[in-house]
N, C-alpha and C positions, 0 to 999 in steps of 0.2 A: 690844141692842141693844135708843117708845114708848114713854090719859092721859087725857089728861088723865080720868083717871077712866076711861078707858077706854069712849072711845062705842064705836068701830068698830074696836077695837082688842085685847079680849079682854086679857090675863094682859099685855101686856107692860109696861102702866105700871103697872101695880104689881108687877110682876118690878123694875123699873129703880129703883121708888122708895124703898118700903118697904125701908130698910138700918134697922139701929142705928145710933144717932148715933156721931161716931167724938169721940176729943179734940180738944177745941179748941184749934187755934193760937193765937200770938199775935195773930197778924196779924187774926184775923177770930174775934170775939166777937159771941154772938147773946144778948140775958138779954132774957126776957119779952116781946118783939116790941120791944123796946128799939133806936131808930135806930144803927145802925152806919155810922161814918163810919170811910175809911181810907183813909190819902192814900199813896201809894210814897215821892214825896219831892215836894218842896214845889213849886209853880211856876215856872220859869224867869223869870226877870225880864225875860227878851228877848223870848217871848212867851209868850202867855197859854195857859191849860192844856186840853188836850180832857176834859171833864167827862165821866165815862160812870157811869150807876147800875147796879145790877145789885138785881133782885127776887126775893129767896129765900123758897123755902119751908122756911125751917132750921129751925123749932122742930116740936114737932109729928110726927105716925105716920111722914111722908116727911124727915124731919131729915136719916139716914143717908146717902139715898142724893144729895140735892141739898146737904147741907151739903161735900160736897169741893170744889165749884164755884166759890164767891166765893177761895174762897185758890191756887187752880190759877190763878184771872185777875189775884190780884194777883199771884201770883209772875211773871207776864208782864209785870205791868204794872212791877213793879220790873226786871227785866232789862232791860225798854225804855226805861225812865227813865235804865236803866243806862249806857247808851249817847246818850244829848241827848234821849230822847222820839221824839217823828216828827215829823222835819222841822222840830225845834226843841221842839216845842210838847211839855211833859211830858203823861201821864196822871193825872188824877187818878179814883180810883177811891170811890163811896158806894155802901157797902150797907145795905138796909132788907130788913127780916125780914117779911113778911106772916101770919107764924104759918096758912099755908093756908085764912086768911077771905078770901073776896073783897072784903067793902067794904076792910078792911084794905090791900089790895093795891092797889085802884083808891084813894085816897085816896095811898098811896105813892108812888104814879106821877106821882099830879096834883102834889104837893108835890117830886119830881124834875123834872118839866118847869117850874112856876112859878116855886117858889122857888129850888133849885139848878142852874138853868138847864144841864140834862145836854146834848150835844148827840147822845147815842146811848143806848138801853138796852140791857142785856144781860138775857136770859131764863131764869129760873131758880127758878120761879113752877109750880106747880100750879091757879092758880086765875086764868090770865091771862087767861081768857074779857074777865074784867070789866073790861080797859082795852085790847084790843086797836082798837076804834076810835075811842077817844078818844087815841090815840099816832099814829094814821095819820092824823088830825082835823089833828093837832099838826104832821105833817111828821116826827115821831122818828123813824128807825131802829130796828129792834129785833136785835140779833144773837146769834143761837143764842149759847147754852152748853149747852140743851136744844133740839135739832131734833125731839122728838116733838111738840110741842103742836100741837095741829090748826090751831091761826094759821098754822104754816110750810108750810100746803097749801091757804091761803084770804087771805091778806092778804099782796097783795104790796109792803107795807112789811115783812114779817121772813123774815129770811135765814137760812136753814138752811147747819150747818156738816158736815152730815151725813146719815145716813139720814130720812126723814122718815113720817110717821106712816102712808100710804098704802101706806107698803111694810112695812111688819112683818110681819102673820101671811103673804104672799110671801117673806119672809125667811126664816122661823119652817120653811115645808112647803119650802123649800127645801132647810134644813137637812139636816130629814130629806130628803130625797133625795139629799142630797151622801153620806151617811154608808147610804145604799143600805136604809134603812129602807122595809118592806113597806107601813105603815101609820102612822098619827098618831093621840095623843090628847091630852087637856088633862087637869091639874089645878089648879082655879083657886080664888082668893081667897074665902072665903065673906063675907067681912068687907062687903063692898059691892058693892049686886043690877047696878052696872055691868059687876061681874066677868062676870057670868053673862049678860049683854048682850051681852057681845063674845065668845059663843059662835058666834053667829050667823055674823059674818063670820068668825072662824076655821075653821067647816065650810066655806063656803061658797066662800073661797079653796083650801081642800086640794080640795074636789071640782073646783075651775074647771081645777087644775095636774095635777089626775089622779092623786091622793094619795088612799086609805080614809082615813077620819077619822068613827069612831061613839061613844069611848069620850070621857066627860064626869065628873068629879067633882069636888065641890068641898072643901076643907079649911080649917079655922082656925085661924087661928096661936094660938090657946088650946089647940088640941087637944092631949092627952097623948102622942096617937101618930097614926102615919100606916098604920098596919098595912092597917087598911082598903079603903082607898085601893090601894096597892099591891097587894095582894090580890084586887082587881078590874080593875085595868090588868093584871097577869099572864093572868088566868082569862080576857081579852079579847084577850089577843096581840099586846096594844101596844109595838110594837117604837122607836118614838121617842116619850118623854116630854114632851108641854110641860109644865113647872114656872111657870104662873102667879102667881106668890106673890112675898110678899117673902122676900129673900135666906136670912134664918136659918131660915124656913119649907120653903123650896126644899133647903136641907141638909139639914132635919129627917126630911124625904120622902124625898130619896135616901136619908139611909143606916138609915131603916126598912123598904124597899124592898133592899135590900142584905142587911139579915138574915135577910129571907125568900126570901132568892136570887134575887130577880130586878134584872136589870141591864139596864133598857134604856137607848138611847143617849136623854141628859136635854139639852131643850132648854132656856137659861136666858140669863138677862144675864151677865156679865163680874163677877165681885166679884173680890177679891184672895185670898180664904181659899178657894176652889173648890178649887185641887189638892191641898188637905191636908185633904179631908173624905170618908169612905169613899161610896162610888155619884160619888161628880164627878170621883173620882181620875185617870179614864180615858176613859169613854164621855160627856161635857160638849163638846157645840157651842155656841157662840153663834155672835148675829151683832152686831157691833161697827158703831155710826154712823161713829166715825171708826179711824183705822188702831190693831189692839190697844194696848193698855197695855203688853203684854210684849214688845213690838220697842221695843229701845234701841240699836241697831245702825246707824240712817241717820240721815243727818246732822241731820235735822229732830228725830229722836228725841231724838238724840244730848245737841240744843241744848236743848230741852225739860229732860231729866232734869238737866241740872250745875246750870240756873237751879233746879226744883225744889229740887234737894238744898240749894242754897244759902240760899234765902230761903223754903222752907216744906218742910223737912227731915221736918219730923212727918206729915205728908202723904203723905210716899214710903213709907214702912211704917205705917200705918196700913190696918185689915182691911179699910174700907171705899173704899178704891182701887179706882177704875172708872173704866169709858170716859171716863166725863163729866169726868176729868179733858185727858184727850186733846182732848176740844172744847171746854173751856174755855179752854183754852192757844189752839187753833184760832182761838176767841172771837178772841182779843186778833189775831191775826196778820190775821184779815180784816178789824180795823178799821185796822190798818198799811195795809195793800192799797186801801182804798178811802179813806183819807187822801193817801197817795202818788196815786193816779190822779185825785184832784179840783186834786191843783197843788195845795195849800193854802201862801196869800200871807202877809205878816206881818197881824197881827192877829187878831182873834178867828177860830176853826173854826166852822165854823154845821153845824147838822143837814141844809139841803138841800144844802150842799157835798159832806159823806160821805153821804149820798143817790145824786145824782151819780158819786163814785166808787163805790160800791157797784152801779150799773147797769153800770159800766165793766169789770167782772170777768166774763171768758170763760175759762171752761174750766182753772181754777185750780186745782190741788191742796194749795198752802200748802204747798209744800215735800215734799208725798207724804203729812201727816197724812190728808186727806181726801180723797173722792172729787172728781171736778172739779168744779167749781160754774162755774156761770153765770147771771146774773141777767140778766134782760128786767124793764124798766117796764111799770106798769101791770098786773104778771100775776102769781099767785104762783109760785114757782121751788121744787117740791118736789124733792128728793134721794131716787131710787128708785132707790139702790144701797147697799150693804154690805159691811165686811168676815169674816171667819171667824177664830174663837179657838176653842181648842178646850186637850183636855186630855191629857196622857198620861205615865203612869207618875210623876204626882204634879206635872208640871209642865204649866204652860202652852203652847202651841203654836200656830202658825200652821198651820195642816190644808192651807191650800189656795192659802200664799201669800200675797204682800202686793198683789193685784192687786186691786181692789175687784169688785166681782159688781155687773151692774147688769141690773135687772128689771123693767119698768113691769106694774101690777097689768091683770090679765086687763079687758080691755073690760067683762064682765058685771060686776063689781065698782065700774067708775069711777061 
């Protein structure tokens, strides 16, 4: 379950981001910051197509964990196509690579709005600071496929599809409290002084919820070992772990941490290779933006995983399967939703129409993927809820149900 760099945020965006890059599909190829274009299927000839871009940070330290995202949306986007588009009008899908530069990125955007006249972005960018008000300038849309980035709690042009960044470290000490921990600690990213930045607000929230929270260390993902580390969250009594790191980092720690016998309960993002790694096997919370990755059982699930399987198969097993694939799918369904509520007439889609429907969504769940969402004009609409994965006896688990937790962060934090 959080960035951008991590202002107010501590370990979770780079918990979430920081994967190994996984293989590349067919469907979505990134070489060199090289434009990526990919269409589902071709335009309807009866009417014109809804243009959507999506802004990845795929190449580059965050690859892993943001490269699942553009091929989780086209595979929505094929399904939907599969079926006449919406409301006639096919999806066409352009991805552009920002290699994690901002000019990069803002440049991207500009050339998505002028030239391939998008009429919605999709979010999927580490360094979206740099065009979030020149898109709100523009009239565009921006819809989550990433609900961490502080846009989704300050510009209410972008619509969060899930948890939203205000609520994290409330997430994080919640956890541990679900799982009846005495106390909290961090160990966080040494790689960037942000990491250590969002220290701050992670005591700061444990203390406001009535949670101990004194133990701080940092680790690099260079480091030969983690013994360290572990060896001072023990000697300190830290009975829930935050693993602020990236993913293979946060492995690295549990199961160094594990051969020095200590096992506390680790809190972490969602990856796919967590219950087959010693320390995650069992004692591993997260908290998930939108509904786990491991419920395939309801019917939204259901419909999600056959399209996966079918049109980005490599995807479904691949190690770096995460949430963000659940919200990128999500992505696709809430521009169905605010397509369908703006009436769209024959002719071209415009950005203020799916605007329009996009203010028209009260209390939505997209079929149970996410928590409700409701959007107001003029205001940002953050998501200060979450759901619970968890781990046991080598598999994934839902701890505490498929029912979302919702939290707004303590007064003295707002």
């Amino acid at each position: 379950m959080g960035t951008h760099c991590w202002t107010e945020n501590g370990g979770r965006i780079v918990n979430r981001i920081m994967r190994q890059a996984w293989a590349t599909s067919a469907a979505f190829i990134v070489a060199a910051g090289i434009l990526v274009v990919v269409s589902p299927q071709s335009a309807s000839a009866a009417q014109p197509p809804i243009t959507v871009g999506i802004v990845c940070s795929c190449t580059g330290p965050f690859a892993g964990q943001l490269g699942v995202g553009p091929p989780a949306y086209q595979a929505w986007a094929k399904w939907q196509n599969s079926k006449g588009g919406i409301d006639g009008h096919k999806v066409d899908v352009i991805v552009k690579d920002d290699a994690l530069n901002p000019a990069t990125s803002s440049t991207e955007v500009h050339a998505l709005v002028t030239q391939n006249h998008v009429q919605a972005l999709v979010d999927d960018s580490d360094v979206d600071a740099a065009w979030d008000a020149y898109v709100k300038e523009q009239g565009v849309p921006v819809i989550a496929g990433l609900s961490f980035p502080e846009n989704f709690t300050t510009n209410s042009d972008f619509f969060p599809d899930g948890e939203t960044l205000d609520a994290y470290n409330v997430g994080y000490v919640d956890a541990a409290k679900a799982v009846k921990a005495k106390n909290i600690g961090e160990v966080y990213c040494a790689e960037a002084a942000t990491c250590q930045e969002g220290l701050t607000a992670f005591f700061s929230t444990a203390k406001a919820l009535g949670l101990p929270a004194s133990f701080s260390e940092a680790a690099s993902a260079s480091a030969p070992n983690y013994t360290a580390q572990c060896v001072a969250a023990q000697q300190a009594g830290v009975q829930a772990l935050e693993l602020a790191l990236a993913d293979t980092t946060a492995a690295s720690v549990a199961g160094d941490c594990n051969k020095q016998g200590y096992n506390p309960w680790y809190i972490v993002d969602p990856a796919a290779n967590y219950p087959s790694l010693p320390g995650l096997q069992t004692k591993m919370i997260s908290t998930s933006g939108a509904i786990p990755f491991n419920v395939k059982n309801t019917p939204a699930t259901k419909t999600m995983y056959a399209a996966l399987n079918k049109y980005e198969p490599s995807l479904v097993t691949s190690v770096n399967f995460n949430e963000y694939v659940v919200q990128f799918w999500a992505a696709g369904l809430l521009l169905t939703a605010a397509a369908q509520n703006a009436g769209l007439k024959s002719g071209p889609v415009t950005s203020a129409e799916l605007l329009k429907g996009l203010y028209k969504i009260k209390n939505d769940t997209l079929g149970g993927l996410t928590p409700a969402l409701t959007f107001h004009k003029g205001v940002p609409n953050p998501v200060d809820c979450w759901f619970y994965q968890g781990t046991k006896g080598g598999h994934f688990t839902t701890p505490f149900g498929l029912k979302p937790v919702c939290q707004k962060p303590p007064k003295a934090l707002s």
